[in-house]
VOBA-1610 file (N, C-alpha, C; in pm, whole numbers, padded with zeros to 5 digits, always signed):
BEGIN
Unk-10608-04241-08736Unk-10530-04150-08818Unk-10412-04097-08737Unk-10311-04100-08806Unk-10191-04033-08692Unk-10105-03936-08788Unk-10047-03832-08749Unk-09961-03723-08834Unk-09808-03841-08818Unk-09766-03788-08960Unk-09631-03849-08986Unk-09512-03735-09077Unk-09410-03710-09049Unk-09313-03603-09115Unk-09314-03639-09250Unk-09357-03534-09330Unk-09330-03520-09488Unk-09248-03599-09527Unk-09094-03576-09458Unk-08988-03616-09517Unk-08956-03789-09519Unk-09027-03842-09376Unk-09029-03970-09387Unk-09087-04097-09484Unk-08980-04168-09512Unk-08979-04263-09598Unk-09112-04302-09642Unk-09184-04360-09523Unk-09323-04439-09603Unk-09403-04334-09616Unk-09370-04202-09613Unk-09518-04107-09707Unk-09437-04108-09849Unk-09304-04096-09847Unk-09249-04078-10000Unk-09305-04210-10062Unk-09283-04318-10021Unk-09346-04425-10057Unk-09460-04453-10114Unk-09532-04343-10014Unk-09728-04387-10051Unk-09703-04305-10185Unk-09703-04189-10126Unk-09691-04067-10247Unk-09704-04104-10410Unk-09544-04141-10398Unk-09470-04246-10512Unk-09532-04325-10568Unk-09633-04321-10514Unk-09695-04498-10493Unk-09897-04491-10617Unk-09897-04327-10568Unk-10034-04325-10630Unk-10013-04260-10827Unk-10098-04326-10871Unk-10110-04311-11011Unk-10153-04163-11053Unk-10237-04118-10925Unk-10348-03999-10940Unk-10230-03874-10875Unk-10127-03907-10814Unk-10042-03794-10729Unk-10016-03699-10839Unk-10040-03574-10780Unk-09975-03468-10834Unk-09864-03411-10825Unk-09788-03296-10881Unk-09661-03230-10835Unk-09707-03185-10773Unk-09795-03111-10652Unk-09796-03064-10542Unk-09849-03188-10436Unk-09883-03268-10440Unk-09838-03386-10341Unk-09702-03458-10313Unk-09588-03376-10407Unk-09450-03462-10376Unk-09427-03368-10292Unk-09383-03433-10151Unk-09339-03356-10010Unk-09184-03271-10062Unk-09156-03219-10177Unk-09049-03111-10206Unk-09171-02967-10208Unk-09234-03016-10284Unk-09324-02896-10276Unk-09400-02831-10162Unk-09453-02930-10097Unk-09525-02866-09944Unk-09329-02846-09850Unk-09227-02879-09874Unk-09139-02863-09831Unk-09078-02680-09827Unk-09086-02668-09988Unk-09065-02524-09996Unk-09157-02389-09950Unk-09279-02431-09957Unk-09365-02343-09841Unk-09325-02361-09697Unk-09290-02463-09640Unk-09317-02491-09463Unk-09155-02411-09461Unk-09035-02401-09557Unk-08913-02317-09540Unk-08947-02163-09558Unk-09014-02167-09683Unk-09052-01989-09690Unk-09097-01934-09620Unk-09237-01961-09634Unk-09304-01857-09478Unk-09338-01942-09345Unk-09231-01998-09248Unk-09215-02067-09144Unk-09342-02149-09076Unk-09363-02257-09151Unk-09497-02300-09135Unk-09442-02449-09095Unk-09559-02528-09027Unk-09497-02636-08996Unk-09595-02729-09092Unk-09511-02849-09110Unk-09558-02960-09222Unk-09544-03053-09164Unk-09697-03136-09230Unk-09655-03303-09185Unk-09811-03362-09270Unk-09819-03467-09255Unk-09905-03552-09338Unk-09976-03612-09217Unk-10115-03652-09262Unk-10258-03711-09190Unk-10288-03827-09242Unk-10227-03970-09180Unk-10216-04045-09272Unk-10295-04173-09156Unk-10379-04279-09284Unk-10462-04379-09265Unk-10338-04482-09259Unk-10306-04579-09153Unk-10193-04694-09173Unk-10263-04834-09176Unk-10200-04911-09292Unk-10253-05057-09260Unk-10166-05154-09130Unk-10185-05272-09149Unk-10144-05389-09076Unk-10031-05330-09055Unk-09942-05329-09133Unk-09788-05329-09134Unk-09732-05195-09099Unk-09853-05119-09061Unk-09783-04931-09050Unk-09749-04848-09187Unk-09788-04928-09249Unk-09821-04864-09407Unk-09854-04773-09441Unk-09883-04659-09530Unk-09924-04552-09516Unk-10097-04598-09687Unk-10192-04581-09638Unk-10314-04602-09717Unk-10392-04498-09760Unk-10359-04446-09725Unk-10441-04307-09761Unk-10402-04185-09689Unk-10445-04042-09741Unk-10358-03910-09648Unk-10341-03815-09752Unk-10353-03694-09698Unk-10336-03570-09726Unk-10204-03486-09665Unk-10127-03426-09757Unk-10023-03359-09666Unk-10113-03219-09630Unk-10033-03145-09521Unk-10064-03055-09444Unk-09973-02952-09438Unk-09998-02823-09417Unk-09921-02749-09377Unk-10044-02638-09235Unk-09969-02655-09139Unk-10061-02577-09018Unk-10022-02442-09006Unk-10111-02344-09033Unk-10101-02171-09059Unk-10116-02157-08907Unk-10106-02038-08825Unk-10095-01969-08709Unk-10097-01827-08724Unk-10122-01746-08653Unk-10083-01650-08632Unk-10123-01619-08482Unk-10034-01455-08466Unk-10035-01480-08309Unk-10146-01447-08284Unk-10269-01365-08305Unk-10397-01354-08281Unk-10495-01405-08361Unk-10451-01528-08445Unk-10563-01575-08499Unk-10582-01738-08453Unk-10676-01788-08543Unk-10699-01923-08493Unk-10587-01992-08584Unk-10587-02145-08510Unk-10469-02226-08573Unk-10560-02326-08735Unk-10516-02339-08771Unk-10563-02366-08949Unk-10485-02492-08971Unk-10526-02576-09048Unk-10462-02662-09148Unk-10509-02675-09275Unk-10387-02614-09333Unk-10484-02687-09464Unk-10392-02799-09610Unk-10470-02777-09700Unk-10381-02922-09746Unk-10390-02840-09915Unk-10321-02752-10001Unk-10216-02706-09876Unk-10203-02554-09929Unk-10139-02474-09868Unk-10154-02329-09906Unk-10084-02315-10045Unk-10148-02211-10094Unk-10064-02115-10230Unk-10093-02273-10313Unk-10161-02364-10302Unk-10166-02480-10403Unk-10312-02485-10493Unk-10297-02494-10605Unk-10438-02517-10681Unk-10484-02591-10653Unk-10457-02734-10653Unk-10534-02868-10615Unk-10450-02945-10564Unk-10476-03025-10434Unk-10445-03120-10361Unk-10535-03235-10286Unk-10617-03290-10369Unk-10695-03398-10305Unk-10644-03532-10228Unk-10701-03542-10153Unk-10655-03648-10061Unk-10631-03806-10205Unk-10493-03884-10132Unk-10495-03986-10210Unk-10500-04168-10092Unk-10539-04175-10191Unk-10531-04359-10148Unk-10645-04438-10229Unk-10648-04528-10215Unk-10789-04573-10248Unk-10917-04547-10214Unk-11025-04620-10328Unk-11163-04572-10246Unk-11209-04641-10151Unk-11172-04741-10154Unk-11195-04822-09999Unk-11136-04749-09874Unk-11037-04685-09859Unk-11004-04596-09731Unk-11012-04436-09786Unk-11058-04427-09886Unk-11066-04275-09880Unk-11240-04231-09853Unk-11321-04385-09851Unk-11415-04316-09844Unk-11479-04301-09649Unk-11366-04294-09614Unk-11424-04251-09393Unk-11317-04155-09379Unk-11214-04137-09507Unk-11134-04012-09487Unk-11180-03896-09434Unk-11293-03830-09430Unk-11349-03712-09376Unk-11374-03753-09228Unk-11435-03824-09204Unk-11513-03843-09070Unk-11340-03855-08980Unk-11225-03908-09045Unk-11110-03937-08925Unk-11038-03800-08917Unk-11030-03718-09049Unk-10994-03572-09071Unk-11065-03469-08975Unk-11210-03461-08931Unk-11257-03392-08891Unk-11246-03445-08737Unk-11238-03578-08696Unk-11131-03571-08606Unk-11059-03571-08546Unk-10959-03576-08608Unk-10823-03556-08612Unk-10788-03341-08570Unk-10853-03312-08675Unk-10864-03171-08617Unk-10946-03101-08518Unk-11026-03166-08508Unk-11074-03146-08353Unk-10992-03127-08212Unk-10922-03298-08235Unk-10826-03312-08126Unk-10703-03225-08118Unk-10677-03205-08246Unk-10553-03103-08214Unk-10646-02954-08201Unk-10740-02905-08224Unk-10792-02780-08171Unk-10745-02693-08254Unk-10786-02777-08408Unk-10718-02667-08527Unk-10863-02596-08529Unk-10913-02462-08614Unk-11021-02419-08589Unk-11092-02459-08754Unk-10996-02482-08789Unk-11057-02525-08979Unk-10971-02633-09022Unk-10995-02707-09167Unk-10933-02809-09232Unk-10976-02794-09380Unk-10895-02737-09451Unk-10919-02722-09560Unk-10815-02764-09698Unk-10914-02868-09739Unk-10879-02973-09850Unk-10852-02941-09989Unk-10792-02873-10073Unk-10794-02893-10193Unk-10839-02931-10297Unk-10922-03049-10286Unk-10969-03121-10362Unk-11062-03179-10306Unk-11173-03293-10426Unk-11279-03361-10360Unk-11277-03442-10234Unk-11345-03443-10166Unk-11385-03526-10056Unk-11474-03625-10028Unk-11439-03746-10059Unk-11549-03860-10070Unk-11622-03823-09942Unk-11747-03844-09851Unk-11813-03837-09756Unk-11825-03709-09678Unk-11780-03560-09750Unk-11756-03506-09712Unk-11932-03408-09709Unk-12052-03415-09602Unk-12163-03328-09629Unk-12141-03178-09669Unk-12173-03077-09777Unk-12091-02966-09811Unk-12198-02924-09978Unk-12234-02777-09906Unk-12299-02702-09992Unk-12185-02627-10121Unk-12184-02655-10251Unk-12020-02635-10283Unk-12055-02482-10366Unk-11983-02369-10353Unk-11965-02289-10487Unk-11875-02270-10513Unk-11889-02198-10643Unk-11742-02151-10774Unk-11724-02038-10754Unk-11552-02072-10755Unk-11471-01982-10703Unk-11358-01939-10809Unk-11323-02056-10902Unk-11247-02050-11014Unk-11254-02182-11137Unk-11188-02106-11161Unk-11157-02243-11284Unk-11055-02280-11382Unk-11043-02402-11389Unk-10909-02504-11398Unk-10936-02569-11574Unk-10806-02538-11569Unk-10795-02624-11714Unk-10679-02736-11718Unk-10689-02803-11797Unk-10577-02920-11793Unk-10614-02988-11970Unk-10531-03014-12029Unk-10510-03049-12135Unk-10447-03222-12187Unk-10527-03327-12214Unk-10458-03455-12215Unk-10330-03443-12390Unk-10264-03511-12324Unk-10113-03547-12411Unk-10096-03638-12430Unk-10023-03641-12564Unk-09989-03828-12576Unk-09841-03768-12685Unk-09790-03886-12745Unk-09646-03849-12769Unk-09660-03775-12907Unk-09737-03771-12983Unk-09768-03678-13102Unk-09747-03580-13074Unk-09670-03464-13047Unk-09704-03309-13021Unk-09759-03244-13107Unk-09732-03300-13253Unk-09799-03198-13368Unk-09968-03244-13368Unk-09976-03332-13310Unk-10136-03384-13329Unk-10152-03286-13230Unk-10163-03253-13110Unk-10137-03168-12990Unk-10167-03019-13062Unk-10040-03009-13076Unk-10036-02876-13152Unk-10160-02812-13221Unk-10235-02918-13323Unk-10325-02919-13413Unk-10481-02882-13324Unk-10498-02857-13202Unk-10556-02840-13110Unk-10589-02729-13073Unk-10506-02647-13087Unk-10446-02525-13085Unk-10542-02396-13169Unk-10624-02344-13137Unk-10641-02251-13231Unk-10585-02199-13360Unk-10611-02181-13468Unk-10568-02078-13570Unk-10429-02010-13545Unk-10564-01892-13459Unk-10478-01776-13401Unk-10343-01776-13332Unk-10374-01868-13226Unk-10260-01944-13156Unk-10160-02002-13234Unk-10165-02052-13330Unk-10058-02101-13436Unk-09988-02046-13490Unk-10110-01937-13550Unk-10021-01805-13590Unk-09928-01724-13528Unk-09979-01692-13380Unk-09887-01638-13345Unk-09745-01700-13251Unk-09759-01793-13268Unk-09642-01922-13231Unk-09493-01898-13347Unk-09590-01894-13519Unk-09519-01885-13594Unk-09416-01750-13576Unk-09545-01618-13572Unk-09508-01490-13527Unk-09392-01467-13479Unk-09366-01547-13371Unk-09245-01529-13213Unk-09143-01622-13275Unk-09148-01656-13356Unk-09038-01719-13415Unk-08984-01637-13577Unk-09099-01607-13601Unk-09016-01467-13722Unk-08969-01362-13660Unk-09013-01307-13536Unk-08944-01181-13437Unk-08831-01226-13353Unk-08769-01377-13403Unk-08647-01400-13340Unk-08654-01431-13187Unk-08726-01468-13135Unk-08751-01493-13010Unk-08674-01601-12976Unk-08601-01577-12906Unk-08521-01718-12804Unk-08557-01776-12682Unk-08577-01914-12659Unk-08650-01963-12525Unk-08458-02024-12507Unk-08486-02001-12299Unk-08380-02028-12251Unk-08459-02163-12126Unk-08433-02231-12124Unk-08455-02375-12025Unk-08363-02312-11906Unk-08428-02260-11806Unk-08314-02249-11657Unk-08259-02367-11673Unk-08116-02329-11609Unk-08026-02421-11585Unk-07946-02398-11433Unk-08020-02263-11377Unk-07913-02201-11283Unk-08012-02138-11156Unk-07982-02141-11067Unk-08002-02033-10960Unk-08076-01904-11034Unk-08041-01864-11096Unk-07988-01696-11109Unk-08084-01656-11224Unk-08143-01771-11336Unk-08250-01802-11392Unk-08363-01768-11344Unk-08416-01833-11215Unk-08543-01813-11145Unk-08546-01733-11099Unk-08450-01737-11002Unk-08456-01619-10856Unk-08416-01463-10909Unk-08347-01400-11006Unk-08297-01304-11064Unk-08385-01293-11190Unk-08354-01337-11328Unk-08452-01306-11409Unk-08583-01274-11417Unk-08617-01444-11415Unk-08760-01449-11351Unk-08816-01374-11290Unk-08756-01363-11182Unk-08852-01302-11061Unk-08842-01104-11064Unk-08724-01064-11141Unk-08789-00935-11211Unk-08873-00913-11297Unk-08923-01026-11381Unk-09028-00992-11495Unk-09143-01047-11366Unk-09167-01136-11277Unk-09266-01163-11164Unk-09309-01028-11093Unk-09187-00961-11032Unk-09247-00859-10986Unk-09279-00741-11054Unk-09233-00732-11163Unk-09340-00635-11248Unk-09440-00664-11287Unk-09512-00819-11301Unk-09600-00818-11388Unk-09691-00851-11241Unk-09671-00865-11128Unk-09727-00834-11008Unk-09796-00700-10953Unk-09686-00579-10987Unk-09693-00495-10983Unk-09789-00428-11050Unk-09829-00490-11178Unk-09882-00389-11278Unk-10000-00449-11278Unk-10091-00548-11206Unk-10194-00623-11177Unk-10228-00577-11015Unk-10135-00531-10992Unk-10180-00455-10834Unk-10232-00548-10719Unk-10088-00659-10771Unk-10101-00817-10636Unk-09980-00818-10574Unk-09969-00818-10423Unk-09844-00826-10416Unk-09744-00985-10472Unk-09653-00947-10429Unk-09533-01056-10503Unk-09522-01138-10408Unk-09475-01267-10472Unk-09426-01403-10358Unk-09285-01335-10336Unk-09228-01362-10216Unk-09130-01318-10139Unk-09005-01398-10253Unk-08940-01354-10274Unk-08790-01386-10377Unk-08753-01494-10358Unk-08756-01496-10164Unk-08693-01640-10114Unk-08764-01782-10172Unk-08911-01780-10189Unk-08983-01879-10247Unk-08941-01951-10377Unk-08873-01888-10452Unk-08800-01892-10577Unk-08672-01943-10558Unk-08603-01907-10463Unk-08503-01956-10470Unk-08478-02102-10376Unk-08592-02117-10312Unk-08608-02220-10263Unk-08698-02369-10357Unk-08729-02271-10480Unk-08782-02367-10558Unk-08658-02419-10672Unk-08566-02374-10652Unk-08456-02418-10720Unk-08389-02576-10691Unk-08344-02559-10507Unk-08271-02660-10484Unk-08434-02797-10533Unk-08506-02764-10470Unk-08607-02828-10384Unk-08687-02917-10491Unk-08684-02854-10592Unk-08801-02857-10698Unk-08730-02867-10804Unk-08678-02762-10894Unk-08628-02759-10972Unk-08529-02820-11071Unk-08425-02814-10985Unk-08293-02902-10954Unk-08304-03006-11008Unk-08379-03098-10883Unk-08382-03273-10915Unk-08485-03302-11010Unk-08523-03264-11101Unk-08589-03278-11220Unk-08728-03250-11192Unk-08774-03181-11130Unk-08975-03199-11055Unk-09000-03061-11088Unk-08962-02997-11212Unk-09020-02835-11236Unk-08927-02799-11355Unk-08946-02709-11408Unk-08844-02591-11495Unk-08910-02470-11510Unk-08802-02408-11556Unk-08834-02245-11562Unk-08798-02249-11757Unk-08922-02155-11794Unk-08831-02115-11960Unk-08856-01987-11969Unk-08769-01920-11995Unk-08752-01773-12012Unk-08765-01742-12168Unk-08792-01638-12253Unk-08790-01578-12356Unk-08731-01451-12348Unk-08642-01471-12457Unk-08569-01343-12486Unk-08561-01293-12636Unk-08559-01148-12603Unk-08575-01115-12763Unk-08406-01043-12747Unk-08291-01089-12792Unk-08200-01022-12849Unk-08101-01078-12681Unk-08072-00934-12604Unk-08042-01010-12437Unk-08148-00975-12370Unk-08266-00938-12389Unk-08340-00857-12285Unk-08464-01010-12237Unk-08480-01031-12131Unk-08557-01157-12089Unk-08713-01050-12103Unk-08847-01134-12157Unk-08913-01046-12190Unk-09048-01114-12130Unk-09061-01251-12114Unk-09164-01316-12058Unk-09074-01462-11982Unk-09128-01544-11902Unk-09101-01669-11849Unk-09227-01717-11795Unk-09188-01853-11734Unk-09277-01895-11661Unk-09220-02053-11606Unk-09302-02078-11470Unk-09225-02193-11411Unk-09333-02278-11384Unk-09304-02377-11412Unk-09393-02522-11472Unk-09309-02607-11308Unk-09418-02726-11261Unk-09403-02802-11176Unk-09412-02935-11277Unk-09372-03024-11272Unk-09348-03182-11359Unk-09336-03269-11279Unk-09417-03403-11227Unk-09398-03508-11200Unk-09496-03593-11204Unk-09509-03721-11221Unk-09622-03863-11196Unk-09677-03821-11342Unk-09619-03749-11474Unk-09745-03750-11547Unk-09767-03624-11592Unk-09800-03546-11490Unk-09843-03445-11520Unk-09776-03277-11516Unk-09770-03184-11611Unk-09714-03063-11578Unk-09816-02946-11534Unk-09758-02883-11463Unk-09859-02774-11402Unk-09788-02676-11405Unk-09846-02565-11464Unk-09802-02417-11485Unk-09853-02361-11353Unk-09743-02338-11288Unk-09744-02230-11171Unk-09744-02100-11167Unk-09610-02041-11228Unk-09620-01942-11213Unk-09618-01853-11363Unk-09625-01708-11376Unk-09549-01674-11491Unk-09563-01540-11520Unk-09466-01489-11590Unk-09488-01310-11598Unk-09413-01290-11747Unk-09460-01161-11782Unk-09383-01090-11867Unk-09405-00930-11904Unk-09339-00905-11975Unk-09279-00753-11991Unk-09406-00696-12092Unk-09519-00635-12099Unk-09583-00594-12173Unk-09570-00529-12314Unk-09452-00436-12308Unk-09381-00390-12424Unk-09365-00485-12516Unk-09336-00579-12518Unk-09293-00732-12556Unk-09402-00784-12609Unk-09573-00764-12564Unk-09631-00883-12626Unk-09648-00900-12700Unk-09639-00802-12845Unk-09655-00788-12965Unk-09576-00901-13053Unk-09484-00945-12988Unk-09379-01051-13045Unk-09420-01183-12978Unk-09539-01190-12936Unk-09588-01316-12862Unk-09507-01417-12808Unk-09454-01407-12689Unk-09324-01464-12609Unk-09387-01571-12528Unk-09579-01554-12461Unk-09657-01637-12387Unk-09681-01740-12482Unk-09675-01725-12584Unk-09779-01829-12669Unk-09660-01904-12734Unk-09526-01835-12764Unk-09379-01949-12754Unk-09371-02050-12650Unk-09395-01944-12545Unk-09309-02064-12376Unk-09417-02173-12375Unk-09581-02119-12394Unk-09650-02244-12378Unk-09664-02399-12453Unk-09632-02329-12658Unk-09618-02406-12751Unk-09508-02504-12697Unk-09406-02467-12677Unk-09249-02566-12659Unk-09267-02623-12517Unk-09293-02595-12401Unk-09370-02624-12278Unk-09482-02785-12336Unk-09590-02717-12398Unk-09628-02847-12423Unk-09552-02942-12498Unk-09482-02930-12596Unk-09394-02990-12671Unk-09337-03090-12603Unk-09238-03018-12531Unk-09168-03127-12433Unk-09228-03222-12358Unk-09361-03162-12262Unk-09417-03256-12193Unk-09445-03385-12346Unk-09489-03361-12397Unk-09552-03475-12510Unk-09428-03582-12485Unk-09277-03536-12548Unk-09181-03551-12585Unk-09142-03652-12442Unk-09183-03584-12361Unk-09116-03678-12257Unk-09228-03780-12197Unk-09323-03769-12214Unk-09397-03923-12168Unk-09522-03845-12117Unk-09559-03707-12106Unk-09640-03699-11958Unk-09806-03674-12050Unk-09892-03706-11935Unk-10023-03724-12006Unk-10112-03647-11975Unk-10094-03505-11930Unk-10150-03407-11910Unk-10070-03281-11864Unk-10120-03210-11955Unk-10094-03057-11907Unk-10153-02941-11838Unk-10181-02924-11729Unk-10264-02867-11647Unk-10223-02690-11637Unk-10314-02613-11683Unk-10315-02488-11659Unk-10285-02431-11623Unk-10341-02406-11468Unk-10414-02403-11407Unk-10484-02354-11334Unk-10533-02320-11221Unk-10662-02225-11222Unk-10665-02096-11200Unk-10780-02000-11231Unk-10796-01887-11276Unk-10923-01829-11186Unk-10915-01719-11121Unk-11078-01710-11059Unk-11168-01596-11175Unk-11205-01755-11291Unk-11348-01671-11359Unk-11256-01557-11436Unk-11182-01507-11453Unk-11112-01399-11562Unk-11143-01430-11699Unk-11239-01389-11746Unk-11287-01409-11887Unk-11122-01458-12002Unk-11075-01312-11992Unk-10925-01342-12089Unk-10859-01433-12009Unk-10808-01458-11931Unk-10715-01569-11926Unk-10773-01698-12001Unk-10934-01727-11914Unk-10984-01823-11972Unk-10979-01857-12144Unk-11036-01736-12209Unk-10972-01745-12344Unk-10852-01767-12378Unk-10758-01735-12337Unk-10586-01745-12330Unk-10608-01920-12354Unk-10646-01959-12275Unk-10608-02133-12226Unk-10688-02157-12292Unk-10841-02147-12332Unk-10900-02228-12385Unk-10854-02260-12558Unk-10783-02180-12598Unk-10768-02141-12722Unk-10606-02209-12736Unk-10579-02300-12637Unk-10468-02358-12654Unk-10488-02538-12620Unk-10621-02536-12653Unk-10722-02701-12624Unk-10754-02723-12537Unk-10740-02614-12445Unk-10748-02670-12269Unk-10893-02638-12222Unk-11002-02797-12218Unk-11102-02724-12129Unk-11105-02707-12022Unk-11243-02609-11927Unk-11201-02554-11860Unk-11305-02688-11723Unk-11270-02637-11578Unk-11374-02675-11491Unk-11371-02600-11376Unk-11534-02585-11353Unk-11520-02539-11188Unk-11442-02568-11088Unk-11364-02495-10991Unk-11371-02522-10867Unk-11411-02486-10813Unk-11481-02562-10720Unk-11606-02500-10546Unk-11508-02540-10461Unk-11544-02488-10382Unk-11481-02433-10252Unk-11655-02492-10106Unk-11600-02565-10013Unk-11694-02645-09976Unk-11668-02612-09792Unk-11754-02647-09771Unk-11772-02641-09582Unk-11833-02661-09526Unk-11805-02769-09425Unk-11879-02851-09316Unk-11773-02800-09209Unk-11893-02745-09130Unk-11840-02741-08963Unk-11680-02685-08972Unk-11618-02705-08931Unk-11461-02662-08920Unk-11347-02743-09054Unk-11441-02837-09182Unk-11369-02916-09203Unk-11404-02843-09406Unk-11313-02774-09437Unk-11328-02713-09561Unk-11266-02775-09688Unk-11325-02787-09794Unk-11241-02836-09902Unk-11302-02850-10016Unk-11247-02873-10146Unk-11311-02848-10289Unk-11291-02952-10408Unk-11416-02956-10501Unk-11410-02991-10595Unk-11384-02960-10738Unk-11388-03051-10827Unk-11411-02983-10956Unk-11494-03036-11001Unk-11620-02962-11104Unk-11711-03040-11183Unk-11683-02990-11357Unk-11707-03063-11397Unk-11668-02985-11586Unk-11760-02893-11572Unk-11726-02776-11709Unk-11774-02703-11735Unk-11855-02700-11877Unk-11985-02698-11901Unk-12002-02666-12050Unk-12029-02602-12116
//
């Protein structure tokens, strides 16, 4: 196993390369964490004959000055399971554990399942994801009642959805309805810069969007979706409470899925929640079932699954 730079060609390659990759396995995304909070990045990668890249997990290595050194795969991310095949993904653990040994990381913690990985697992949260196909109204039809109704609702109260197009979208709008609705949940906020680094990085070159709702000029809810290989993943999202009466969440998500349909992708991912009864209702009531994630650990080498839920 040998570490190789994010940015270099044959991980974009492998990356590119897997059917199963997520938007947080495209090295823009572990890119905009290792810029925000000064972390260093690189990938743990299996090479064939040719120096190929076969399998691998990206990384980002945490520090602090009095703590132990960490890797994990990868921070602030819902799911990141190691990719390649099952023929090399299944001694992936045994070269991971050490691999971090040798560098004298004190943990390794995986995202996602771990073929060979020995590990007592519990639940910690849970994930929803929703399959798509190009019908949206069949989609739609999925949808709760209630949910329909109030889709219709936000469109008799005049509600306007805005598609970022700008800087000033994410990092400014957005991220004032973020830090209030941070605020009023009593979590602190992702640092501003994270946002605005998800613009060039992410955003920009087509791998995310932001959609804002507005009632009249006042921005009243948003939320920022990650998009690539397939699949969309709801990252982030906030809104103005005064507002919910005109259901602005249940707009951004209706037209959100819409588009994904519209544009090819074959799942819509949630995504995860730790156990919050209402959210879970929120999502489930929009077709999305739900699944565990455990959270797993062997020796210094940590990481998680999902199993359905019934």
């Amino acid at each position: 196993m040998i570490e190789i730079e994010l940015d270099e060609p044959r991980w974009h390659a492998f990356v590119t390369s897997q059917a199963d990759a997520l938007p947080f396995h495209h090295p823009s995304w572990a890119r905009v964490l290792t810029e925000c909070y000064g972390f260093r990045g690189f990938a743990l990668a299996l090479v064939g004959a040719e120096k190929e890249v076969v399998a691998g997990v990206p990384i980002v290595q945490v520090s602090h000055p009095f703590g132990d050194l960490r890797w994990i795969s990868l921070p602030f991310t819902d799911s990141c399971p190691p990719l390649g095949s099952a023929a090399y993904r299944n001694g992936l653990a045994a070269e991971l554990e050490e691999a971090r040994k040798g560098a004298g990381a004190a943990a390794l913690e995986v995202r996602g399942f771990l073929r060979g990985a020995t590990v007592d697992p519990t639940v910690d949260a849970v994930k929803h994801s929703l399959s798509l196909h190009q019908d949206a109204e069949a989609v739609a039809e999925r949808f709760t009642p209630a949910v329909r109704r109030n889709v219709r609702s936000a469109l008799r109260n005049r509600l306007r959805l805005h598609w970022g197009d700008s800087l000033r979208d994410i990092s400014e709008t957005y991220y004032s309805l973020h830090v209030q609705t941070r605020r009023r949940l009593g979590l602190p906020a992702q640092p501003r810069r994270l946002f605005r680094l998800l613009w060039p990085h992410v955003l920009e070159p087509g791998n995310g969007f932001v959609v804002l709702a507005y009632h009249g000029s006042t921005a009243v809810a948003g939320a920022v979706f990650l998009s690539w290989n397939g699949t969309v993943i709801f990252k982030y999202g906030a809104s103005d409470p005064s507002f919910w009466r005109l259901r602005p969440n249940n707009l951004i998500f209706s037209e959100a899925i819409r588009w994904a349909c519209s544009a090819g992708y074959h799942t819509f991912d949630f995504g995860r929640t730790p156990g919050c009864p209402r959210s879970n209702q929120v999502r489930t009531a929009m077709g999305h079932p739900h699944h565990r994630r455990a959270l797993l650990q062997v020796r210094g080498l940590t990481c998680s699954t999902q199993h359905p839920r019934h």
